[in-house]
CHARMM internal coordinates of N, CA and C (Angstrom, degrees):
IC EDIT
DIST 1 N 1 CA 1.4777
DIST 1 CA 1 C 1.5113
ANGL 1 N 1 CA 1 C 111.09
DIST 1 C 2 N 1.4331
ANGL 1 CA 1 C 2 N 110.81
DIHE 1 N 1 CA 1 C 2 N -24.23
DIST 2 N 2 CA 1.5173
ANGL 1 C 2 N 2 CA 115.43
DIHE 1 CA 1 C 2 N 2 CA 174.83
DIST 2 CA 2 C 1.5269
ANGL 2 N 2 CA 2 C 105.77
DIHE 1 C 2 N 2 CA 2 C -57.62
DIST 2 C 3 N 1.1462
ANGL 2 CA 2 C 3 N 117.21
DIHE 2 N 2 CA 2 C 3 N -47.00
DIST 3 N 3 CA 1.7587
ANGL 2 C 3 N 3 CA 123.53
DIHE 2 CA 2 C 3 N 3 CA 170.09
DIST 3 CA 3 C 1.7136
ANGL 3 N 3 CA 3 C 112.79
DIHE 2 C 3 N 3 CA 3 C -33.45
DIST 3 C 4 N 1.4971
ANGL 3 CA 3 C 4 N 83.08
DIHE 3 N 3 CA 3 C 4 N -67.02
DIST 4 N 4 CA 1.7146
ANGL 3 C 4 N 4 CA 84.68
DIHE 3 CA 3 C 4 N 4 CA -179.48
DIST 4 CA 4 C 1.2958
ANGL 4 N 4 CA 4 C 118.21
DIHE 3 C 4 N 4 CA 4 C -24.73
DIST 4 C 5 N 1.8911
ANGL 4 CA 4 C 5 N 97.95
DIHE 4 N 4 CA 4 C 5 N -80.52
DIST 5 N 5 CA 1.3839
ANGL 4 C 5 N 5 CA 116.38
DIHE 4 CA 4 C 5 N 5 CA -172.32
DIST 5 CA 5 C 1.4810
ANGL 5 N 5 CA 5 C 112.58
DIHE 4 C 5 N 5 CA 5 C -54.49
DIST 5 C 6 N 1.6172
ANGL 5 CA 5 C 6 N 144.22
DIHE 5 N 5 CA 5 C 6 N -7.32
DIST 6 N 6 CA 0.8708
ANGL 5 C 6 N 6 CA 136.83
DIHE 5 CA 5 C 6 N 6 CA 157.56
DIST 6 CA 6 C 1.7476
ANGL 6 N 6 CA 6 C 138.47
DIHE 5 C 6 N 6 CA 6 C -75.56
DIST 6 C 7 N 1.3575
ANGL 6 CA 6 C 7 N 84.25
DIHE 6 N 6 CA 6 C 7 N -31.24
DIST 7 N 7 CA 1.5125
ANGL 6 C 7 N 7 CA 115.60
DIHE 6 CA 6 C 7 N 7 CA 159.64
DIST 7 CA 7 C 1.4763
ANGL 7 N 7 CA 7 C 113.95
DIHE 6 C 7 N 7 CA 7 C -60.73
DIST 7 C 8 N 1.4576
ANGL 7 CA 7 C 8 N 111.54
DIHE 7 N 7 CA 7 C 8 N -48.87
DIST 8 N 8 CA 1.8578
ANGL 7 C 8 N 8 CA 114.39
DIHE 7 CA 7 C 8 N 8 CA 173.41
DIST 8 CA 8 C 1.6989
ANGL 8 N 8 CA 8 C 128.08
DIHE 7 C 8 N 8 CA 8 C -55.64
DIST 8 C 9 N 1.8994
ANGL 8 CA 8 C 9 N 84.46
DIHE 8 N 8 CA 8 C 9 N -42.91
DIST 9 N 9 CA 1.6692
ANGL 8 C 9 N 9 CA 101.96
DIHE 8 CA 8 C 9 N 9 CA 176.41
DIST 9 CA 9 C 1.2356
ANGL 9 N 9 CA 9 C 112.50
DIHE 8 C 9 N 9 CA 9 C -70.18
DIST 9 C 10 N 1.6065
ANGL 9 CA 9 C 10 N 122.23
DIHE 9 N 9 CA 9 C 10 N -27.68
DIST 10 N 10 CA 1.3885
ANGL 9 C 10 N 10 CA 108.87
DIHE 9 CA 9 C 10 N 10 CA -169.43
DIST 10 CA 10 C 2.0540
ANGL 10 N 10 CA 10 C 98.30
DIHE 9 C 10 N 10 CA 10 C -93.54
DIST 10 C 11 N 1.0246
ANGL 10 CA 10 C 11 N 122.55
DIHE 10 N 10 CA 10 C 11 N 4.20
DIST 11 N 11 CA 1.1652
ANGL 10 C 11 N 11 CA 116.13
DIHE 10 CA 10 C 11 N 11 CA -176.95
DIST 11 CA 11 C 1.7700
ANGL 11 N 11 CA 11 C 111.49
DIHE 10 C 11 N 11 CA 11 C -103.22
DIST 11 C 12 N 1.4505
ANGL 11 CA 11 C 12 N 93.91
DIHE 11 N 11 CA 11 C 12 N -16.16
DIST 12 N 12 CA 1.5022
ANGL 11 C 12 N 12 CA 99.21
DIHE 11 CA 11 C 12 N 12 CA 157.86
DIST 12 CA 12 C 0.9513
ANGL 12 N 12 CA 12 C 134.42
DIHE 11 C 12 N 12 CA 12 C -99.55
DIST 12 C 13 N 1.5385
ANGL 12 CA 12 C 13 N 103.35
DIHE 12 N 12 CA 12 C 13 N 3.29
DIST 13 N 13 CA 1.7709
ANGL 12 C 13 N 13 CA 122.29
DIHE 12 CA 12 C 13 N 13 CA 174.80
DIST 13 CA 13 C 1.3226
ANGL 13 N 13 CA 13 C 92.50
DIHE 12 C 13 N 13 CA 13 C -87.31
DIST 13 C 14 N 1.2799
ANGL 13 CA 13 C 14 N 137.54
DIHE 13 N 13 CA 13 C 14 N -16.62
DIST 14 N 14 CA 1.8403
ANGL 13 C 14 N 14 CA 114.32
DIHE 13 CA 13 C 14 N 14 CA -147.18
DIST 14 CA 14 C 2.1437
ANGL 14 N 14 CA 14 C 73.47
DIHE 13 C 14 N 14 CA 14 C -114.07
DIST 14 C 15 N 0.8981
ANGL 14 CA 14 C 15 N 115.70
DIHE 14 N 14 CA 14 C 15 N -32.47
DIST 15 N 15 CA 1.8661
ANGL 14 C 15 N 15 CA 118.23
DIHE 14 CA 14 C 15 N 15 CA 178.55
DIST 15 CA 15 C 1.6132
ANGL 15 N 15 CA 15 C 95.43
DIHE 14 C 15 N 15 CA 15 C -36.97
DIST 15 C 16 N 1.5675
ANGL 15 CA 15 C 16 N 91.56
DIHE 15 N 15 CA 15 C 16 N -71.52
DIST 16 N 16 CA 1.4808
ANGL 15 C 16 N 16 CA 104.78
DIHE 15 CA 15 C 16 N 16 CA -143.97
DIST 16 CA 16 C 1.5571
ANGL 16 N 16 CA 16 C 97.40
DIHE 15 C 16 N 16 CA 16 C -79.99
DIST 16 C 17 N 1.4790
ANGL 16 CA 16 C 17 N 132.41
DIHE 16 N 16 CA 16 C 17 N -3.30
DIST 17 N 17 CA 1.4614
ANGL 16 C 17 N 17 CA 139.06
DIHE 16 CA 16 C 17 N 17 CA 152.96
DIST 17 CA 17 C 1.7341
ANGL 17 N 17 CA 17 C 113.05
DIHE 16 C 17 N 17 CA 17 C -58.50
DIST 17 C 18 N 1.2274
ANGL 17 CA 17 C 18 N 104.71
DIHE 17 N 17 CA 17 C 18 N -41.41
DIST 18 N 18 CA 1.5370
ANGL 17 C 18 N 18 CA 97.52
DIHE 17 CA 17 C 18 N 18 CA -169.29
DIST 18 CA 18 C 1.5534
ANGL 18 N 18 CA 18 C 116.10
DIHE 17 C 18 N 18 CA 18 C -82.77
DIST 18 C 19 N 1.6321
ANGL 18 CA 18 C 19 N 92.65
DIHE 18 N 18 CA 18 C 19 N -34.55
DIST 19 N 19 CA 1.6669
ANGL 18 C 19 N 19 CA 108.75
DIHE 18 CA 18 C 19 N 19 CA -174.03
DIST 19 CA 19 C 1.6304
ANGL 19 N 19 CA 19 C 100.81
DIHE 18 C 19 N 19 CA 19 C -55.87
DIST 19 C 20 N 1.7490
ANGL 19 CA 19 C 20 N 118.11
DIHE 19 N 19 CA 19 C 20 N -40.20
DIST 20 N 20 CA 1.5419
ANGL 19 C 20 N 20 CA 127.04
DIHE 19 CA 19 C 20 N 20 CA 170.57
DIST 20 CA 20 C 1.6100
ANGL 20 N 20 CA 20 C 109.93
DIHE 19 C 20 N 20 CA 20 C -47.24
DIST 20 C 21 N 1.2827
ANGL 20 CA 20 C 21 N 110.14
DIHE 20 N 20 CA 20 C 21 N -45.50
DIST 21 N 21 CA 1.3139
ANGL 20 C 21 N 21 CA 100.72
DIHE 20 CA 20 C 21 N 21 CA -164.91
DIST 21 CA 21 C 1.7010
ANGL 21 N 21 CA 21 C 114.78
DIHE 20 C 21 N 21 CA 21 C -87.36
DIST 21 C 22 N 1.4260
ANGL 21 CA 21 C 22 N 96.31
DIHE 21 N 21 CA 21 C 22 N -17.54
DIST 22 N 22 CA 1.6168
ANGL 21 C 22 N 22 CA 112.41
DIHE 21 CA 21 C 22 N 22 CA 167.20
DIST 22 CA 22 C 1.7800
ANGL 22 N 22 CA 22 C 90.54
DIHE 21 C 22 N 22 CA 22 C -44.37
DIST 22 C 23 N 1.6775
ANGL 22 CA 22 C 23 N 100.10
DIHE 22 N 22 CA 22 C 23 N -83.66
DIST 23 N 23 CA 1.3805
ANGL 22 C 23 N 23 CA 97.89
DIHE 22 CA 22 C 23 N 23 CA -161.51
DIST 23 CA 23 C 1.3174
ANGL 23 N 23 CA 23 C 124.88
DIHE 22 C 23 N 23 CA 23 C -55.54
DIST 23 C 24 N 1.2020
ANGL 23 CA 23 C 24 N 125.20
DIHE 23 N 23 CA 23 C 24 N -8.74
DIST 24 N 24 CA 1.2464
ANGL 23 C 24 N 24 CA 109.27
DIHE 23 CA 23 C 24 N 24 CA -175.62
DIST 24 CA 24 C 1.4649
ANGL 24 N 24 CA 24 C 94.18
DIHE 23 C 24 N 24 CA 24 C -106.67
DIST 24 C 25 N 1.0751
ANGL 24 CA 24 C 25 N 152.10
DIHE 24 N 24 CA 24 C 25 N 3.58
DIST 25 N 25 CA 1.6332
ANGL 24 C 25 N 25 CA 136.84
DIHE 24 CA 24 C 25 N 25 CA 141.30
DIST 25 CA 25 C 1.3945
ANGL 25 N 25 CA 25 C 94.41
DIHE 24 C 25 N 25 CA 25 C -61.48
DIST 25 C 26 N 1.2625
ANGL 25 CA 25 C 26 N 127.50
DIHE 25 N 25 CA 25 C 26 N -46.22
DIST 26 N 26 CA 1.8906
ANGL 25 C 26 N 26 CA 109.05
DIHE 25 CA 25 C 26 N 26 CA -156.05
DIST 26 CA 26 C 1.6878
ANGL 26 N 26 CA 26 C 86.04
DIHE 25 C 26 N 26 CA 26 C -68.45
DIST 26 C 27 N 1.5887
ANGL 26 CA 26 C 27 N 139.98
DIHE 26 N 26 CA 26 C 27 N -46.03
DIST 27 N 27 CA 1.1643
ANGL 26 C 27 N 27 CA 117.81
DIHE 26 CA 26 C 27 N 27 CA -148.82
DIST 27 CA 27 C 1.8466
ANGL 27 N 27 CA 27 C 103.08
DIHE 26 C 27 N 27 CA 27 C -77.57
DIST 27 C 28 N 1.6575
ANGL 27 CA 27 C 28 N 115.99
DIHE 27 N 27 CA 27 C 28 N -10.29
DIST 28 N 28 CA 1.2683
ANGL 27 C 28 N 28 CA 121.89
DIHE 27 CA 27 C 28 N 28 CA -163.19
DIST 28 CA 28 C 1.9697
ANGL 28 N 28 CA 28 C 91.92
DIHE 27 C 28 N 28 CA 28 C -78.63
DIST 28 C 29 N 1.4612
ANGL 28 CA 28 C 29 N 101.04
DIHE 28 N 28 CA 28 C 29 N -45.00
DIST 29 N 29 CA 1.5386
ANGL 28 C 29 N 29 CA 106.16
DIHE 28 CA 28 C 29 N 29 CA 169.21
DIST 29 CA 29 C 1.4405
ANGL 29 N 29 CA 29 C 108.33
DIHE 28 C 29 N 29 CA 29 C -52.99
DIST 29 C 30 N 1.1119
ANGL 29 CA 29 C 30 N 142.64
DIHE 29 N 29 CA 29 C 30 N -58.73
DIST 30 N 30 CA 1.2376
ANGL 29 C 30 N 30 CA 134.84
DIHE 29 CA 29 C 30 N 30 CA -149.35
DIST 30 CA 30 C 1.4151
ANGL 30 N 30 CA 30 C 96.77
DIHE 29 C 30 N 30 CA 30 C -88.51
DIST 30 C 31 N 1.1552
ANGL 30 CA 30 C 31 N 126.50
DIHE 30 N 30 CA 30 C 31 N -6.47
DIST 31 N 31 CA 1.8188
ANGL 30 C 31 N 31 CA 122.46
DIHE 30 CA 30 C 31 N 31 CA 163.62
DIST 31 CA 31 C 1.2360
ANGL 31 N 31 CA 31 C 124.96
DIHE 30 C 31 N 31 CA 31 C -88.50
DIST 31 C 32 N 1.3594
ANGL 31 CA 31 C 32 N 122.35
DIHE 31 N 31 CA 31 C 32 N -44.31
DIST 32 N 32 CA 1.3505
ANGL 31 C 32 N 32 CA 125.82
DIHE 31 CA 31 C 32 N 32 CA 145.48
DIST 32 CA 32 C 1.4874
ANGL 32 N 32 CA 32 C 124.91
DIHE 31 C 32 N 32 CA 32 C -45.97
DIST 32 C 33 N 1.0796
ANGL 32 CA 32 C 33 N 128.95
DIHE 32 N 32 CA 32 C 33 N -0.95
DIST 33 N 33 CA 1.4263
ANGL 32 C 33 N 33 CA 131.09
DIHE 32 CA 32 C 33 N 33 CA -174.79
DIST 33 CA 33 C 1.6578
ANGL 33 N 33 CA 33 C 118.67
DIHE 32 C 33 N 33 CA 33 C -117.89
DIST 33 C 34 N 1.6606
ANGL 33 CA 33 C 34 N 101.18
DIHE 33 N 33 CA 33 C 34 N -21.59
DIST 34 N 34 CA 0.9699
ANGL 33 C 34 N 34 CA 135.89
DIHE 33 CA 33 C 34 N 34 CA 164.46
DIST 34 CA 34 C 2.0219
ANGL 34 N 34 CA 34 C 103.36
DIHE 33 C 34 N 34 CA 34 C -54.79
DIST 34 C 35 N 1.2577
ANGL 34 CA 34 C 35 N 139.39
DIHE 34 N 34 CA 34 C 35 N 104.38
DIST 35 N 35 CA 1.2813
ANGL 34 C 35 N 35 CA 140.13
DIHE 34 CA 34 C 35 N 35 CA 174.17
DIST 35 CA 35 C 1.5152
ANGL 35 N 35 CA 35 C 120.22
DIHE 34 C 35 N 35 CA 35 C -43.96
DIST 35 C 36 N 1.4158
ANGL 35 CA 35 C 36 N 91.59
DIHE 35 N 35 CA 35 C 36 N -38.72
DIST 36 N 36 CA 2.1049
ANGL 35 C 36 N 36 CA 100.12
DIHE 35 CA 35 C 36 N 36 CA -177.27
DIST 36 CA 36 C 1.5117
ANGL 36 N 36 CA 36 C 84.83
DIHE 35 C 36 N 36 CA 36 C -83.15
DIST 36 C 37 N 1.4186
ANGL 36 CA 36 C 37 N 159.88
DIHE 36 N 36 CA 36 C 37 N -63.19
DIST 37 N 37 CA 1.1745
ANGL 36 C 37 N 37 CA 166.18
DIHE 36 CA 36 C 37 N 37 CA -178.75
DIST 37 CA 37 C 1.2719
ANGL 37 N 37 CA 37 C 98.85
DIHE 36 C 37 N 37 CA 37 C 124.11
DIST 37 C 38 N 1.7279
ANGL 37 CA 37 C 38 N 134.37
DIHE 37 N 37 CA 37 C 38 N 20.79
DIST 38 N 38 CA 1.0283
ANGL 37 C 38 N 38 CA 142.11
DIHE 37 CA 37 C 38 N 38 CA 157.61
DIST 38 CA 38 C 1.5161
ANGL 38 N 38 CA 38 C 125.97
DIHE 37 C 38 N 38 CA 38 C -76.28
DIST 38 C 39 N 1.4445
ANGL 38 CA 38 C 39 N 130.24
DIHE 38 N 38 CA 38 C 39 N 116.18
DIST 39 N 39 CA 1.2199
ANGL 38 C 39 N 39 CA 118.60
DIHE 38 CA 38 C 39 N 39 CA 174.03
DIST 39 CA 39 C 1.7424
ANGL 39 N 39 CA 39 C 119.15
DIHE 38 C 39 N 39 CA 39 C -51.39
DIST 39 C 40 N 1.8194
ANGL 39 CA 39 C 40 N 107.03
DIHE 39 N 39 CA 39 C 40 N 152.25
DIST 40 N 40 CA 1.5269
ANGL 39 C 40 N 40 CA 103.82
DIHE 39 CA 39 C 40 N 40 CA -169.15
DIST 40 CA 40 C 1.3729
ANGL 40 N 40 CA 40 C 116.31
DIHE 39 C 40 N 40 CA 40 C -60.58
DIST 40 C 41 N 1.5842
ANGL 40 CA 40 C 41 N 129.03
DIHE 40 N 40 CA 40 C 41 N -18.61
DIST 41 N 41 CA 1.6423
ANGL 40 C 41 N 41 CA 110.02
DIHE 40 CA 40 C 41 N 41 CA -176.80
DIST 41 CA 41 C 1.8494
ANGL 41 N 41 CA 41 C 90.06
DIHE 40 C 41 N 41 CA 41 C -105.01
DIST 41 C 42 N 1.1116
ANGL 41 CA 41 C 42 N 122.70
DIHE 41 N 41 CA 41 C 42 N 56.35
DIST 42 N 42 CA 1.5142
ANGL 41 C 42 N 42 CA 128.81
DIHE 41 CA 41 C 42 N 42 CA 167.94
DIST 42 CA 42 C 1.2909
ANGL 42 N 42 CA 42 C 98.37
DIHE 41 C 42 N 42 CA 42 C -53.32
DIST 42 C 43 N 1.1978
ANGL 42 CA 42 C 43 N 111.00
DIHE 42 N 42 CA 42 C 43 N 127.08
DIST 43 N 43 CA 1.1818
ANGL 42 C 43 N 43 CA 128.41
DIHE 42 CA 42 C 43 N 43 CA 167.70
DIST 43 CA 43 C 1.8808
ANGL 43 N 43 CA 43 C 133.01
DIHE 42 C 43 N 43 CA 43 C -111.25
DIST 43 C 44 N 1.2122
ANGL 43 CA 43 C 44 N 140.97
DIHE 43 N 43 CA 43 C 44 N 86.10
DIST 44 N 44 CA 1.5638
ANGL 43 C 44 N 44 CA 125.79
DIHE 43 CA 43 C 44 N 44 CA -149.03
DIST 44 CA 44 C 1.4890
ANGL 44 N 44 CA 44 C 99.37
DIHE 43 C 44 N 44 CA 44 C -75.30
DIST 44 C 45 N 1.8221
ANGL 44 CA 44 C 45 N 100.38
DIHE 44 N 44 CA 44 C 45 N 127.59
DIST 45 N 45 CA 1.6335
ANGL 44 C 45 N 45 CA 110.97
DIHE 44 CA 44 C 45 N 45 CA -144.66
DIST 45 CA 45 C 2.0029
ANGL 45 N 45 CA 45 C 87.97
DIHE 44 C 45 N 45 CA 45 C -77.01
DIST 45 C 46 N 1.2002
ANGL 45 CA 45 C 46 N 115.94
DIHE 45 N 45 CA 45 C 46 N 89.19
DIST 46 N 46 CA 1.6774
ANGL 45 C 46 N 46 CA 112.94
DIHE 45 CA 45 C 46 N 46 CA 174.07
DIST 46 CA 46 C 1.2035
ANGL 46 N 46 CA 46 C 108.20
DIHE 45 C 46 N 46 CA 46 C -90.20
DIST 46 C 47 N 1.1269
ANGL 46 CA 46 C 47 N 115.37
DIHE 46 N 46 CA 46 C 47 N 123.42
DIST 47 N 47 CA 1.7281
ANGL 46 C 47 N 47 CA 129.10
DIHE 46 CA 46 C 47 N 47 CA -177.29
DIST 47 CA 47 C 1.5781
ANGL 47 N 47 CA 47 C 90.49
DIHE 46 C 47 N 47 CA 47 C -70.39
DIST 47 C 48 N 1.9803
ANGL 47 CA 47 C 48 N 105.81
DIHE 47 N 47 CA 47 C 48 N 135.52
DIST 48 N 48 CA 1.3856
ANGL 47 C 48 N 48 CA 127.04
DIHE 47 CA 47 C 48 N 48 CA -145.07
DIST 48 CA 48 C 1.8729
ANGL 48 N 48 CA 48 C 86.60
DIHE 47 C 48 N 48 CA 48 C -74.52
DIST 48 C 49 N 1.6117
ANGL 48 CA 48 C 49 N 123.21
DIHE 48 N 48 CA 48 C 49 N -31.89
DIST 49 N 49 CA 1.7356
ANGL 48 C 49 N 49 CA 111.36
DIHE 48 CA 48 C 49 N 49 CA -175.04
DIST 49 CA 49 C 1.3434
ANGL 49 N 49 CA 49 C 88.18
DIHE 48 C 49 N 49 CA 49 C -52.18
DIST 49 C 50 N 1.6511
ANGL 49 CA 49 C 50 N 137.03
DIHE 49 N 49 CA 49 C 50 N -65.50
DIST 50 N 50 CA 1.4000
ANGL 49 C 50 N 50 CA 129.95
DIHE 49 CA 49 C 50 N 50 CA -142.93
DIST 50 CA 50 C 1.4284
ANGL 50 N 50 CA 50 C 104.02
DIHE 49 C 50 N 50 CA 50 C -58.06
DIST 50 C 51 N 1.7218
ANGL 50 CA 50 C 51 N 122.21
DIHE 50 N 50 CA 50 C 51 N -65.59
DIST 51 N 51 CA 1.5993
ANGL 50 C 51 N 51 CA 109.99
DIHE 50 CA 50 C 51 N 51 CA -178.24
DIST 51 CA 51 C 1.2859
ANGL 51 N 51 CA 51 C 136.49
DIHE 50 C 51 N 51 CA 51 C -57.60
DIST 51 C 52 N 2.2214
ANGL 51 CA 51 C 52 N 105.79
DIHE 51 N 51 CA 51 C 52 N 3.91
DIST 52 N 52 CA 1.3806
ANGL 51 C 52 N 52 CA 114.82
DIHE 51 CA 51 C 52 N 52 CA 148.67
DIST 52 CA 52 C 1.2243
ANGL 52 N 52 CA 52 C 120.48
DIHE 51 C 52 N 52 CA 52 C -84.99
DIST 52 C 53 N 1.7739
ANGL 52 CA 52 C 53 N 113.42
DIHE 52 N 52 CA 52 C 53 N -23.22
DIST 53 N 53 CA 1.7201
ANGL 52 C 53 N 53 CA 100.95
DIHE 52 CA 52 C 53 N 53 CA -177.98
DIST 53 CA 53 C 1.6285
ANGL 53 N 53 CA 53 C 102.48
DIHE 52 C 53 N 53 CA 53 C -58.10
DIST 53 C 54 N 1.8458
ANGL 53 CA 53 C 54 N 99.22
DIHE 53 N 53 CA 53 C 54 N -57.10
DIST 54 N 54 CA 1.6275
ANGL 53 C 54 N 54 CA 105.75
DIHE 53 CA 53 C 54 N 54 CA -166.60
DIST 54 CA 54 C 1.4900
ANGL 54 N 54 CA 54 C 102.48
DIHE 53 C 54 N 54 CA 54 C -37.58
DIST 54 C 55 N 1.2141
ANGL 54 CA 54 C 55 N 113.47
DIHE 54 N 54 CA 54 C 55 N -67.59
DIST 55 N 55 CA 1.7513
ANGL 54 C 55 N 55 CA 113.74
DIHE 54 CA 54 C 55 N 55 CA -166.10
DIST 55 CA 55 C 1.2427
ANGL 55 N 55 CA 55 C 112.23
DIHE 54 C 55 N 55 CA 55 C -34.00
DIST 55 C 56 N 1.6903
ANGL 55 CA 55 C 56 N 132.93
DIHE 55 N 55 CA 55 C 56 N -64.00
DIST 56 N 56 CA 1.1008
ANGL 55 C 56 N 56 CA 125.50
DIHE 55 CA 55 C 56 N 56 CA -152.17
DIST 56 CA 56 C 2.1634
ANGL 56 N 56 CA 56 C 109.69
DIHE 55 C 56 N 56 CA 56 C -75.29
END
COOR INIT
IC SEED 1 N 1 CA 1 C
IC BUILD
């Protein structure tokens, strides 16, 4: 019965593998489509000391 249940896990391993790769083509689409080739919550990666230098 250990078979079974190994057989189940790996068939929900290979699910939840593809559904991953689903999304990350849709997010590779939605960056390329993007004009700047920046995804929409782009963020400019500022190391957290600098947006304390700027602030103060």
């Amino acid at each position: 019965h250990g078979e079974e249940e190994a057989k189940k896990i790996k068939k929900k391993l290979e699910k939840w593998q593809k559904r991953l790769k689903k999304t990350e083509e849709k997010k590779e689409e939605e960056r390329s489509s993007t004009p700047t080739g920046s995804p929409p919550n782009y963020e400019p990666s500022t190391p957290k000391e600098d947006t304390i230098l700027l602030a103060s």
